[in-house]
N, CA, C, O and CB atoms as a CASP TS submission, in Angstrom:
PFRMAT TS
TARGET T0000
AUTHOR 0000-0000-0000
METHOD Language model
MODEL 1
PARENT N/A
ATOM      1  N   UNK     1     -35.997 -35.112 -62.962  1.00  0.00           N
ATOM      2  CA  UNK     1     -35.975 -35.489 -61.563  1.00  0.00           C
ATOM      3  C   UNK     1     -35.980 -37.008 -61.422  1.00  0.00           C
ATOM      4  O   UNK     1     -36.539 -37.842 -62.134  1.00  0.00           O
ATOM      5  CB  UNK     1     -37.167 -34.876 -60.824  1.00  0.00           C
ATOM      6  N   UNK     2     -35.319 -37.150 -60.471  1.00  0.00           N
ATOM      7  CA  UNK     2     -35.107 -39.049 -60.009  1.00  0.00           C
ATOM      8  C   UNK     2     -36.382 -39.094 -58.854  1.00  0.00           C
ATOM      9  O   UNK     2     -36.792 -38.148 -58.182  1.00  0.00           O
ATOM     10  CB  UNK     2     -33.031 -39.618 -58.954  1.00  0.00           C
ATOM     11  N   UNK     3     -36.840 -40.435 -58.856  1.00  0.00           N
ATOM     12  CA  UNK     3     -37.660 -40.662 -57.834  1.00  0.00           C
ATOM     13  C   UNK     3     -36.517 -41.787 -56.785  1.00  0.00           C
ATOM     14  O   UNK     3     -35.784 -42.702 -57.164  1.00  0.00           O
ATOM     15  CB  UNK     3     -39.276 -41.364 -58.510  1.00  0.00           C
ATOM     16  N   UNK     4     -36.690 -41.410 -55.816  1.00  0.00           N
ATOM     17  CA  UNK     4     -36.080 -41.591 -54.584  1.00  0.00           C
ATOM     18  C   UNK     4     -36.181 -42.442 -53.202  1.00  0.00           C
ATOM     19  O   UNK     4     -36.730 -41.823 -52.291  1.00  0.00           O
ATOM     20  CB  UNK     4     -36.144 -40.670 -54.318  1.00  0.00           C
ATOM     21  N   UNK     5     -35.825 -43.509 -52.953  1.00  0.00           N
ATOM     22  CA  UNK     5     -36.760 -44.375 -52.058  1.00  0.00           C
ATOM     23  C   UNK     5     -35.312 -44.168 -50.858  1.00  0.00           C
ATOM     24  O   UNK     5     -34.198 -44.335 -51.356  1.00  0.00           O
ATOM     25  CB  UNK     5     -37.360 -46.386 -52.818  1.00  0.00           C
ATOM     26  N   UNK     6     -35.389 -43.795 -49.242  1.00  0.00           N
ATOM     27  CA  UNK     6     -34.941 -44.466 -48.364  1.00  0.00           C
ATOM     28  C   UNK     6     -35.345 -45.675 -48.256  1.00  0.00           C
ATOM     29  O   UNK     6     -36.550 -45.852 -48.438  1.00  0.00           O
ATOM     30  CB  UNK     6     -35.045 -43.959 -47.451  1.00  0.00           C
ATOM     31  N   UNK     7     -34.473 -46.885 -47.928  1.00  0.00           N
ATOM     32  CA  UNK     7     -34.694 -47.630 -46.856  1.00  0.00           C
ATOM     33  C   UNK     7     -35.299 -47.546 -45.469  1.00  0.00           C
ATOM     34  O   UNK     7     -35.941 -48.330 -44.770  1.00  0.00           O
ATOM     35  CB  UNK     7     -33.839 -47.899 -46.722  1.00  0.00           C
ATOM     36  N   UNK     8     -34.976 -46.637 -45.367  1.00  0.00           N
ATOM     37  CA  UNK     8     -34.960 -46.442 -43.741  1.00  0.00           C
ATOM     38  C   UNK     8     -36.422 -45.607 -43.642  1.00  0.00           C
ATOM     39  O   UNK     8     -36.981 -45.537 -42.547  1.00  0.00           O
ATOM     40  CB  UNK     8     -33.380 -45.396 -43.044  1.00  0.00           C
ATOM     41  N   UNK     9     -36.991 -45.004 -44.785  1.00  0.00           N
ATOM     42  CA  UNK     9     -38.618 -44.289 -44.353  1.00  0.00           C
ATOM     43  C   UNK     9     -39.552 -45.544 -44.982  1.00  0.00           C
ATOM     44  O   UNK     9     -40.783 -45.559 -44.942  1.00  0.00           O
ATOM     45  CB  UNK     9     -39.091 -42.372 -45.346  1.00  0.00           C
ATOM     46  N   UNK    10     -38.879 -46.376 -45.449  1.00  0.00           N
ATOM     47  CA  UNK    10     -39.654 -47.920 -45.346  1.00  0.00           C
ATOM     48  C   UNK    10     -40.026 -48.290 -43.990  1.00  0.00           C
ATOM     49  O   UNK    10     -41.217 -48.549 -43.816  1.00  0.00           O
ATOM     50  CB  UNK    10     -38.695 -49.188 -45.854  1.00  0.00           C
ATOM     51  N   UNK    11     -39.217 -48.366 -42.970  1.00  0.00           N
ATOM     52  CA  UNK    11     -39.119 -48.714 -41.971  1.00  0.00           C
ATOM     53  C   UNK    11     -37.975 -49.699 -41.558  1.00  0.00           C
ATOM     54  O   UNK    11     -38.016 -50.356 -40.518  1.00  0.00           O
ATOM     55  CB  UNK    11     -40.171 -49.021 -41.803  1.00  0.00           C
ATOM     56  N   UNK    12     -36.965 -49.742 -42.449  1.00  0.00           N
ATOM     57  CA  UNK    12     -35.676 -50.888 -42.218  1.00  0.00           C
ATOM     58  C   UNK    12     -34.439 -50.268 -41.755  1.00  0.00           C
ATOM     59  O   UNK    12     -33.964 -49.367 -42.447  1.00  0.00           O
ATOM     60  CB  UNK    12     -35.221 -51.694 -43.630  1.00  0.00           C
ATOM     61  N   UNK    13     -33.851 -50.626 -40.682  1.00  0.00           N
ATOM     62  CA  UNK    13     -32.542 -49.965 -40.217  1.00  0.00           C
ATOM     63  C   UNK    13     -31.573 -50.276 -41.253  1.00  0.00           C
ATOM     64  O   UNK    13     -30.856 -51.270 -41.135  1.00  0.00           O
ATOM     65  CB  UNK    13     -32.007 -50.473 -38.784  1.00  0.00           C
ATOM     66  N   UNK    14     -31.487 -49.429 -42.357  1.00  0.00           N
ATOM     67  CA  UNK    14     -30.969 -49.982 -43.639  1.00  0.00           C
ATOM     68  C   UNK    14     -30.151 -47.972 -43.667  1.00  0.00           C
ATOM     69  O   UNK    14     -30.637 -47.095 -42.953  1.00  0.00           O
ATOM     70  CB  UNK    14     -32.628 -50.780 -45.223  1.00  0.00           C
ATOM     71  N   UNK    15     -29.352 -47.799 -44.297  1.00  0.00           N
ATOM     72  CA  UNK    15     -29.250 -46.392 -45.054  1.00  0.00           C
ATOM     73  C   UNK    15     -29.147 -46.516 -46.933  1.00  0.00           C
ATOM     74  O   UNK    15     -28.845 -45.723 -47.825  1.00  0.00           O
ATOM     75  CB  UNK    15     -27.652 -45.593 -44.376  1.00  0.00           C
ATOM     76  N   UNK    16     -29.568 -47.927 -46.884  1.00  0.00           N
ATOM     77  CA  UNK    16     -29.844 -47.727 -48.610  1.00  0.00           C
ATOM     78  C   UNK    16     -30.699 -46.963 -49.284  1.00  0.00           C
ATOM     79  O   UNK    16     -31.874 -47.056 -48.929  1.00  0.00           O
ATOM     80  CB  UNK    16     -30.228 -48.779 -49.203  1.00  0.00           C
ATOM     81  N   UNK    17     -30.380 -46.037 -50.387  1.00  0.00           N
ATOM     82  CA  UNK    17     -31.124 -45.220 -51.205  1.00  0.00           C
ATOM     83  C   UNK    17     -31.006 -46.162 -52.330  1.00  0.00           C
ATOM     84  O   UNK    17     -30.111 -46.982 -52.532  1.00  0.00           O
ATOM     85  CB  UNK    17     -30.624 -43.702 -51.415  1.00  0.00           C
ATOM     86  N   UNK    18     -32.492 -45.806 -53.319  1.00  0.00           N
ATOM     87  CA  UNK    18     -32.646 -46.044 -53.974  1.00  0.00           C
ATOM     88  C   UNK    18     -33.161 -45.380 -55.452  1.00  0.00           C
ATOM     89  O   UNK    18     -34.348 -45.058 -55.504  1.00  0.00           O
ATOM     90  CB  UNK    18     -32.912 -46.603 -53.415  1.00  0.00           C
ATOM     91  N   UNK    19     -32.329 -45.164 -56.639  1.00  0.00           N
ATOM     92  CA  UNK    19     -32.941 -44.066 -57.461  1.00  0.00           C
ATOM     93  C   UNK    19     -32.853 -44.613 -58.657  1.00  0.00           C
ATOM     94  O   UNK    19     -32.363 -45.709 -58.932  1.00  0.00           O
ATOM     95  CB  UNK    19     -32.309 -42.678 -57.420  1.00  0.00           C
ATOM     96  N   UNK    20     -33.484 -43.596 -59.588  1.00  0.00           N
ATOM     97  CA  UNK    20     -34.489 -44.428 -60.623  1.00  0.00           C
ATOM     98  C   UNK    20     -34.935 -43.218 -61.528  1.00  0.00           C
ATOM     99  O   UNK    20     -34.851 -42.054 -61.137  1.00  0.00           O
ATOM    100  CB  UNK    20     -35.987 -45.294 -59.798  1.00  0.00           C
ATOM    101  N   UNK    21     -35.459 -43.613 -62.878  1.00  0.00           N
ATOM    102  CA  UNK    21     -35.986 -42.706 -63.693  1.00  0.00           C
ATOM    103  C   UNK    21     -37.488 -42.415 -63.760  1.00  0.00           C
ATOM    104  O   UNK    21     -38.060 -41.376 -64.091  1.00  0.00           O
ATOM    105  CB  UNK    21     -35.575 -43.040 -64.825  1.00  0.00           C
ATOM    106  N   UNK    22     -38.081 -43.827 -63.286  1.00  0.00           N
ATOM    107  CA  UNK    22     -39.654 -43.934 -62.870  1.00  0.00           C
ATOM    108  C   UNK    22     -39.951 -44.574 -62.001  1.00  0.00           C
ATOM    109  O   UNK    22     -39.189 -45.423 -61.539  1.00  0.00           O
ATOM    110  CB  UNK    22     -40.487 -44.373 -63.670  1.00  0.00           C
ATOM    111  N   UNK    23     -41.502 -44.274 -61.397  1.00  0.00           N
ATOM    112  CA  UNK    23     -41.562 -45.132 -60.274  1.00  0.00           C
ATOM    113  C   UNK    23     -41.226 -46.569 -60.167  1.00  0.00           C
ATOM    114  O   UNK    23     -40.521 -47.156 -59.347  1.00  0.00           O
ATOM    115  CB  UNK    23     -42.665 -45.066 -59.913  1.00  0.00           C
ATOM    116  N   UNK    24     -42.110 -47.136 -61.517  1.00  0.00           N
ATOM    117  CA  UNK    24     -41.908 -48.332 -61.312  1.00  0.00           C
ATOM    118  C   UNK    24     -40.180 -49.162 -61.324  1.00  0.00           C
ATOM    119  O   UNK    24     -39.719 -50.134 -60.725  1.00  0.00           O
ATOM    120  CB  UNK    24     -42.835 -48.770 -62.295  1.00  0.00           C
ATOM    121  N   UNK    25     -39.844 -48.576 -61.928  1.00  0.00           N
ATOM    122  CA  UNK    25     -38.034 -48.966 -61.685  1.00  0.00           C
ATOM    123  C   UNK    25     -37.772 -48.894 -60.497  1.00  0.00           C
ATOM    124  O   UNK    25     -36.900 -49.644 -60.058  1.00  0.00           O
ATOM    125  CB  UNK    25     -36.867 -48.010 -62.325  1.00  0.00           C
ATOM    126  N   UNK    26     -38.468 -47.940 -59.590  1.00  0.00           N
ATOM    127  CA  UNK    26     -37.623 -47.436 -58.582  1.00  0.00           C
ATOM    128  C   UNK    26     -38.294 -48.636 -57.640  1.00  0.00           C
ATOM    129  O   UNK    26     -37.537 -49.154 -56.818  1.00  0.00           O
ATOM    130  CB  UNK    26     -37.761 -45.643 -58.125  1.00  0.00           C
ATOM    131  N   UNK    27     -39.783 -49.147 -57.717  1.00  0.00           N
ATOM    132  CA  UNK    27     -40.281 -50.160 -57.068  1.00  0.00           C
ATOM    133  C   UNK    27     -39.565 -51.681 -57.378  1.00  0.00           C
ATOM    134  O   UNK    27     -39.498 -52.665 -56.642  1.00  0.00           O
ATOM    135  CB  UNK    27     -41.711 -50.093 -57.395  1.00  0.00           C
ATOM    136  N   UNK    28     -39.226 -51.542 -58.307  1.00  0.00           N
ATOM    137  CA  UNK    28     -38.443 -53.376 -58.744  1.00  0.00           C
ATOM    138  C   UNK    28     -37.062 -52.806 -58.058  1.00  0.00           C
ATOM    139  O   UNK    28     -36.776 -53.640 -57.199  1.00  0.00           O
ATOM    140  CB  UNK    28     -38.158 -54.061 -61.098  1.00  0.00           C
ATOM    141  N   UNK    29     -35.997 -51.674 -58.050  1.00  0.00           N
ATOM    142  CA  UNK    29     -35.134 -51.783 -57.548  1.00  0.00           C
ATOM    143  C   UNK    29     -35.027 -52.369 -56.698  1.00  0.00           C
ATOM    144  O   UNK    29     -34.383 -53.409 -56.565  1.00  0.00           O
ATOM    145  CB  UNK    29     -34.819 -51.130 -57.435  1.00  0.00           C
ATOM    146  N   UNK    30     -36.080 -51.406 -55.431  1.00  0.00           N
ATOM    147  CA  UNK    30     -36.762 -51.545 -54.420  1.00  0.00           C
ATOM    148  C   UNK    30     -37.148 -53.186 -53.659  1.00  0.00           C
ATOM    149  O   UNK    30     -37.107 -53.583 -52.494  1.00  0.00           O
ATOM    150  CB  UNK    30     -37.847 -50.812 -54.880  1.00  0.00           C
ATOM    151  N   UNK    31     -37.440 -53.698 -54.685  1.00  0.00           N
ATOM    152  CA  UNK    31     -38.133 -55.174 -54.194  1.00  0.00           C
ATOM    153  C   UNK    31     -36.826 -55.864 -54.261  1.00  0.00           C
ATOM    154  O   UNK    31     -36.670 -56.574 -53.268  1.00  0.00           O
ATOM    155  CB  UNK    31     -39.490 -55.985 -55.283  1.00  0.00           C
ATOM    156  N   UNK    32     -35.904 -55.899 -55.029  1.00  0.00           N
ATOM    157  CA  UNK    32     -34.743 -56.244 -55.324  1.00  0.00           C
ATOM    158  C   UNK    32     -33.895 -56.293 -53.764  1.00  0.00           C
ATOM    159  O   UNK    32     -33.488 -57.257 -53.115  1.00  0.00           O
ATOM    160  CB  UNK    32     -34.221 -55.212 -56.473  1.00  0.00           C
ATOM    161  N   UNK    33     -33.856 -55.268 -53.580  1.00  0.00           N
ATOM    162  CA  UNK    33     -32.680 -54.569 -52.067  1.00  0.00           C
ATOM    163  C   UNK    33     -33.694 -55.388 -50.978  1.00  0.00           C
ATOM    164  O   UNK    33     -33.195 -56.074 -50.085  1.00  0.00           O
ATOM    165  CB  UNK    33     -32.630 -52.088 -51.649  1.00  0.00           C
ATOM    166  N   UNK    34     -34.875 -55.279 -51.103  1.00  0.00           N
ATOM    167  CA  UNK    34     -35.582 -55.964 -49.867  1.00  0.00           C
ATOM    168  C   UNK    34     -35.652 -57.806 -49.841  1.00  0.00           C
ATOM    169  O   UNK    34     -36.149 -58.500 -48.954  1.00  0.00           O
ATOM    170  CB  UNK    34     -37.263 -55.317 -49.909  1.00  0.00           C
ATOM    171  N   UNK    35     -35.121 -58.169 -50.849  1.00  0.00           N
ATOM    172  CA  UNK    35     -34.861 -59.447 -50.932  1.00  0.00           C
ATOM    173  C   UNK    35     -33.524 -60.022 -50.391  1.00  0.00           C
ATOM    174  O   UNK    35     -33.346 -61.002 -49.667  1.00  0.00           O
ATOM    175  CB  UNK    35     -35.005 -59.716 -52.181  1.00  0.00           C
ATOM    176  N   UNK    36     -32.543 -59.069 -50.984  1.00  0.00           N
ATOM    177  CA  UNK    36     -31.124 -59.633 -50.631  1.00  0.00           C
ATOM    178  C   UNK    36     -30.718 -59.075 -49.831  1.00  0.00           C
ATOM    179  O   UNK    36     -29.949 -59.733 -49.129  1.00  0.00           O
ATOM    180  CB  UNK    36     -30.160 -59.677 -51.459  1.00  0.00           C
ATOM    181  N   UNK    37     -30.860 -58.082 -49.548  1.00  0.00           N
ATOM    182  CA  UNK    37     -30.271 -57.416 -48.568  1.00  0.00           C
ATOM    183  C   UNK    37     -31.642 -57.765 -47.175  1.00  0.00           C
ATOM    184  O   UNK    37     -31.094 -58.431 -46.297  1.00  0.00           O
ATOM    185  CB  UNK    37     -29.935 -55.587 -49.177  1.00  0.00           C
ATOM    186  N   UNK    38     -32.391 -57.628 -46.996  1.00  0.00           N
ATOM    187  CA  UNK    38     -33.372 -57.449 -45.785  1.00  0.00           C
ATOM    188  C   UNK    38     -34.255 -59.224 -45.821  1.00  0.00           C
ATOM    189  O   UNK    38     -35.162 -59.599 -45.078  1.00  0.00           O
ATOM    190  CB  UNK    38     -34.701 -55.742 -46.184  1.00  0.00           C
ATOM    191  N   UNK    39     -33.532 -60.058 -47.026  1.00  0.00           N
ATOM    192  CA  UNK    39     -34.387 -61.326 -46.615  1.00  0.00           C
ATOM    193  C   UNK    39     -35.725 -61.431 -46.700  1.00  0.00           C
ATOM    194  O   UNK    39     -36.274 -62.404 -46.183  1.00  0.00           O
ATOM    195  CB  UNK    39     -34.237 -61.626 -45.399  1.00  0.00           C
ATOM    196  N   UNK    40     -36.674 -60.176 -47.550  1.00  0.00           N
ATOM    197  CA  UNK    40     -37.886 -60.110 -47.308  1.00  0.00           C
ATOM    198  C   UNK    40     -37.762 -61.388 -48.533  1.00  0.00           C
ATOM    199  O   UNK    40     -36.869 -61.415 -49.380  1.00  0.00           O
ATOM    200  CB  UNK    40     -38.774 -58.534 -47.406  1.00  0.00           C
ATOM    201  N   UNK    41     -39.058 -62.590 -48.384  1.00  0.00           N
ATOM    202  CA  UNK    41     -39.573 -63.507 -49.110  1.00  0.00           C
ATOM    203  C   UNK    41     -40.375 -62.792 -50.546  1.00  0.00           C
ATOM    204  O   UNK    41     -40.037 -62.818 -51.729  1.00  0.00           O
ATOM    205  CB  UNK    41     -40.501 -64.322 -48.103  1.00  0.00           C
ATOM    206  N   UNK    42     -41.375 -62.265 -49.971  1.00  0.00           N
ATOM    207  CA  UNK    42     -42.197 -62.036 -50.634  1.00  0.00           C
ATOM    208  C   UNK    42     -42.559 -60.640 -50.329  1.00  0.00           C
ATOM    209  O   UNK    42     -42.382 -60.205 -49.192  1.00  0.00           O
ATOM    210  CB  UNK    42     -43.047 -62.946 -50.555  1.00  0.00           C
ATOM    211  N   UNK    43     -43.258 -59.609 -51.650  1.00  0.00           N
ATOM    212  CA  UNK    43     -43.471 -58.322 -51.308  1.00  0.00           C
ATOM    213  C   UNK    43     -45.028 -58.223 -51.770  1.00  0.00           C
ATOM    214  O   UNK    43     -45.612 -58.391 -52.841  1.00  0.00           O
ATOM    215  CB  UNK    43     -42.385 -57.277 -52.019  1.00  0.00           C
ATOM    216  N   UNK    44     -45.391 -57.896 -50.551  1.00  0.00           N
ATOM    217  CA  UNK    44     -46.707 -57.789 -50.370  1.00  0.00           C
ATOM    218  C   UNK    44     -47.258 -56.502 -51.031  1.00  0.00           C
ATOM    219  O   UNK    44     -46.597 -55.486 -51.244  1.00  0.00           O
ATOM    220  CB  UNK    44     -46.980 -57.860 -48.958  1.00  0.00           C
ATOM    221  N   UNK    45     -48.655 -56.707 -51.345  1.00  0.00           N
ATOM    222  CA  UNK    45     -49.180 -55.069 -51.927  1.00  0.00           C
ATOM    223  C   UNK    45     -49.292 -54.361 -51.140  1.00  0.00           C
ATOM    224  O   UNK    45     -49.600 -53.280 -51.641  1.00  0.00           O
ATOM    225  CB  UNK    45     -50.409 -54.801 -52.573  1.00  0.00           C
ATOM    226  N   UNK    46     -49.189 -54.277 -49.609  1.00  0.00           N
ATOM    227  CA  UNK    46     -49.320 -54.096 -48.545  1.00  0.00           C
ATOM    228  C   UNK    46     -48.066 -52.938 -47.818  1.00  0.00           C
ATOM    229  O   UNK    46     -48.051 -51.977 -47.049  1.00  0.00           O
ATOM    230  CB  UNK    46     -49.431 -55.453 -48.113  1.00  0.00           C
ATOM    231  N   UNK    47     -46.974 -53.866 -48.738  1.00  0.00           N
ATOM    232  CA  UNK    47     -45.336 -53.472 -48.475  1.00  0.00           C
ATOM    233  C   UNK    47     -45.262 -52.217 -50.189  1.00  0.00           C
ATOM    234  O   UNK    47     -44.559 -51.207 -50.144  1.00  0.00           O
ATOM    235  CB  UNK    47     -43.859 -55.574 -48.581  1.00  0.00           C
ATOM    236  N   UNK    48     -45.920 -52.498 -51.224  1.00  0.00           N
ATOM    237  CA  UNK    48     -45.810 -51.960 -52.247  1.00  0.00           C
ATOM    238  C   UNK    48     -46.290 -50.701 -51.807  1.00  0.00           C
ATOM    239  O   UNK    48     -45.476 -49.811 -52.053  1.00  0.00           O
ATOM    240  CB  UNK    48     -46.376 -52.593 -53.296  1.00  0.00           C
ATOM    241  N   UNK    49     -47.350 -50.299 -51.229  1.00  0.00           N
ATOM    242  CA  UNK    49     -48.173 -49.302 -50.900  1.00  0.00           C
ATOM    243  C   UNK    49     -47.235 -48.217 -50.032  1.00  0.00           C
ATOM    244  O   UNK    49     -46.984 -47.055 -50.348  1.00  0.00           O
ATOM    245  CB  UNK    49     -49.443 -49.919 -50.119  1.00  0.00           C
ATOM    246  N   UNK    50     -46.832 -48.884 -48.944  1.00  0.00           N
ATOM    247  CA  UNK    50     -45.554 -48.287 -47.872  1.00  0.00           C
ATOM    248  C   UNK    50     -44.889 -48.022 -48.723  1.00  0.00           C
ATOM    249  O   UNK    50     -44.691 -46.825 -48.514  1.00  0.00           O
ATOM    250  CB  UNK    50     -44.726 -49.139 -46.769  1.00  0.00           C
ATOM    251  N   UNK    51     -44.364 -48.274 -49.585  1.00  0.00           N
ATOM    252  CA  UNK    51     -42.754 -47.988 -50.208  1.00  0.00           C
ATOM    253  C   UNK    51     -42.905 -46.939 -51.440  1.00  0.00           C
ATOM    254  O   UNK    51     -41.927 -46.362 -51.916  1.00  0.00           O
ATOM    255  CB  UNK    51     -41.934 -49.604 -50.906  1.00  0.00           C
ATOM    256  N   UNK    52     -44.274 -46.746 -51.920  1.00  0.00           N
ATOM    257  CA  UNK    52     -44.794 -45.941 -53.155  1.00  0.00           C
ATOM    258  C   UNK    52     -45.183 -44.824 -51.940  1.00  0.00           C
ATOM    259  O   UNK    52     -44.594 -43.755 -52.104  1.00  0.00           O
ATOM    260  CB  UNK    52     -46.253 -46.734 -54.356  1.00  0.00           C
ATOM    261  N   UNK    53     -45.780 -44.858 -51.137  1.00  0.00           N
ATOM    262  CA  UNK    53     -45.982 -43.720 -50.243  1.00  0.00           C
ATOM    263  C   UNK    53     -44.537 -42.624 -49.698  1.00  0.00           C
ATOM    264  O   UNK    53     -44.779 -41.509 -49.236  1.00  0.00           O
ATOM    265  CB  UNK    53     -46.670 -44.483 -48.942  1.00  0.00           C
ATOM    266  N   UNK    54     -43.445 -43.012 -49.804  1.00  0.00           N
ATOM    267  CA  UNK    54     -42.235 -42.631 -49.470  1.00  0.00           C
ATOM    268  C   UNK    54     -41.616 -42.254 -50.167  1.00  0.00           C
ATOM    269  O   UNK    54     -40.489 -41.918 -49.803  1.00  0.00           O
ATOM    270  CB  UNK    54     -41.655 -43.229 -49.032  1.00  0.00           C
ATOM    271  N   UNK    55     -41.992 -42.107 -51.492  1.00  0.00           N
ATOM    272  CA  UNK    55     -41.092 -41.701 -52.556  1.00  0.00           C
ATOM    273  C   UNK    55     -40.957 -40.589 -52.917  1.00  0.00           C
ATOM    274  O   UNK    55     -41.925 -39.925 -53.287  1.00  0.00           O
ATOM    275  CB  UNK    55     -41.259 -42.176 -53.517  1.00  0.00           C
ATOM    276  N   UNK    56     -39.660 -40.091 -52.895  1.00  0.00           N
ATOM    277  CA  UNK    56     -39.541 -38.506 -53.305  1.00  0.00           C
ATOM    278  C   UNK    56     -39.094 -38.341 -54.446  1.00  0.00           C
ATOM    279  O   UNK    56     -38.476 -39.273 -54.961  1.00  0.00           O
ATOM    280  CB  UNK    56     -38.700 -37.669 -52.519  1.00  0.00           C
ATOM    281  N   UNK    57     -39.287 -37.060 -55.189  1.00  0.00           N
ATOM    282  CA  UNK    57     -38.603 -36.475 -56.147  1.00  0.00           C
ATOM    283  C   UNK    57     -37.639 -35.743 -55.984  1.00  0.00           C
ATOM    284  O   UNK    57     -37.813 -34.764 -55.258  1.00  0.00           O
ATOM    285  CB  UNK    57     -39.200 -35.935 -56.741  1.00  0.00           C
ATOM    286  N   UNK    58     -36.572 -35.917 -56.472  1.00  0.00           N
ATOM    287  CA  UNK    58     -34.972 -35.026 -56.260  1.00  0.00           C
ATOM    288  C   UNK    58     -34.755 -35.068 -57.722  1.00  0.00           C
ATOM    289  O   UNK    58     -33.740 -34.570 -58.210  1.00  0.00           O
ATOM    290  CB  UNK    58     -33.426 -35.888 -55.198  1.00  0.00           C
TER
END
């Protein structure tokens, strides 16, 4: 199974998915797309927490 991140159950009017073999890949993807694509500066543990909370298995 892949672990699975919307964009959009982040909370970003984004339709980027994001998939991965483990979480943590799927979190650096993750921080990755929210940099270049969404301009986020910096990713808060705050923002880490939201985005590990959303993650599905498919």
């Amino acid at each position: 199974m892949e672990k699975v991140i919307r964009c959009r159950d982040v909370g970003f009017d984004c339709d980027g998915v994001i998939k991965a073999k483990t979480e943590e890949e799927a979190l650096a993807k993750a921080t990755e797309h929210a940099k270049t694509s969404h301009g986020v500066r910096e990713v808060t543990p705050e923002m880490v927490k939201k985005i590990k909370s959303v993650i599905k298995e498919e």
